[in-house]
C-alpha positions as CSV (number, residue, x, y, z in Angstrom):
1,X,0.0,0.0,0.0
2,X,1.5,3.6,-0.6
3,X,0.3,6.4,1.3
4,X,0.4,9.4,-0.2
5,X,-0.8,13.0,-0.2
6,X,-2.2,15.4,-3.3
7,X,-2.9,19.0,-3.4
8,X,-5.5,19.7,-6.3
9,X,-3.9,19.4,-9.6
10,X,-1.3,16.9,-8.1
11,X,-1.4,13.3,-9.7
12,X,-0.4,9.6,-9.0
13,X,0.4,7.0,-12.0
14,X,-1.0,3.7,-12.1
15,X,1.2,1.6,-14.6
16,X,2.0,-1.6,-15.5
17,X,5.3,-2.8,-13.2
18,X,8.4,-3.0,-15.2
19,X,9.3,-6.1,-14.0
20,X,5.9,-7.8,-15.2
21,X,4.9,-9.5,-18.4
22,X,4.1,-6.5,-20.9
23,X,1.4,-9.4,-22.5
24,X,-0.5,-9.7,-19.1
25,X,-4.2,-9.6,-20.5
26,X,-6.5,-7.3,-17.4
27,X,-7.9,-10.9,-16.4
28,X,-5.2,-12.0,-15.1
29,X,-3.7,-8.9,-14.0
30,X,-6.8,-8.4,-11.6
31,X,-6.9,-12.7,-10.6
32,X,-4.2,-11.0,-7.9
33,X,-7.0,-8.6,-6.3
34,X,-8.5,-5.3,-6.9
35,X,-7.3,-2.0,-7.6
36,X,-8.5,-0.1,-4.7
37,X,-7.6,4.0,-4.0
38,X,-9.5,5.2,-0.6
39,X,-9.6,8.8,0.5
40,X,-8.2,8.5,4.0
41,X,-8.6,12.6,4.7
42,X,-9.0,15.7,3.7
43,X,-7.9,19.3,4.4
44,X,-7.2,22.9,2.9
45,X,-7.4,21.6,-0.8
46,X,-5.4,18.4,0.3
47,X,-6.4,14.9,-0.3
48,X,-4.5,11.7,1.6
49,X,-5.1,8.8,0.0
50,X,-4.5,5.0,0.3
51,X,-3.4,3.1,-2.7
52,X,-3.1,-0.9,-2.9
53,X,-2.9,-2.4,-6.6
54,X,-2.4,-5.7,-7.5
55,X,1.3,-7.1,-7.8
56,X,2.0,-6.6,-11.3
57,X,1.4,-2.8,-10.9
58,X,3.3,-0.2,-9.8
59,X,1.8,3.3,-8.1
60,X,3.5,6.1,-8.0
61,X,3.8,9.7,-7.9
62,X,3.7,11.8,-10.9
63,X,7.1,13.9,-11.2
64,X,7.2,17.6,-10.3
65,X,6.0,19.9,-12.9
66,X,3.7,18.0,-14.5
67,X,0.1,19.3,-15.1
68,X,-2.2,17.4,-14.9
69,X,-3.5,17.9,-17.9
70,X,-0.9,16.9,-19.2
71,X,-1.6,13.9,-21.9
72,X,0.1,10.4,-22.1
73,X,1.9,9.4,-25.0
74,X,-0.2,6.4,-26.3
75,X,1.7,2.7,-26.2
């Protein structure tokens, strides 16, 4: 689980984990659980959330700088 904390704007990257197999079809991805992001509190424009993803995923903080609006390059 990664604990983290977002002032509006602010994102967090859910992707697949570099180590995993790039062929992983979403069944079997999620056959290791959920995806699940809870708001744990909230204050002044500041969300803290909770994050737990299954193995082969990896969740991490955006780097500094980018908006978020910002698009993704498509694979």
């Amino acid at each position: 689980m990664l604990l983290i904390t977002r002032k509006r704007g602010e994102r967090i990257i859910i992707d697949l984990d570099p180590g995993a197999d790039p062929d992983l079809r979403a069944a079997d991805l999620f056959a290791w659980g959920p995806l699940e992001i809870r708001v744990v509190t909230t204050s002044r424009g500041h969300a803290r959330l909770a994050v737990t993803a299954p193995r082969p995923l990896a969740v991490r903080r955006a780097p500094a700088g980018i908006a978020s609006d910002t698009p993704r390059d498509p694979p």
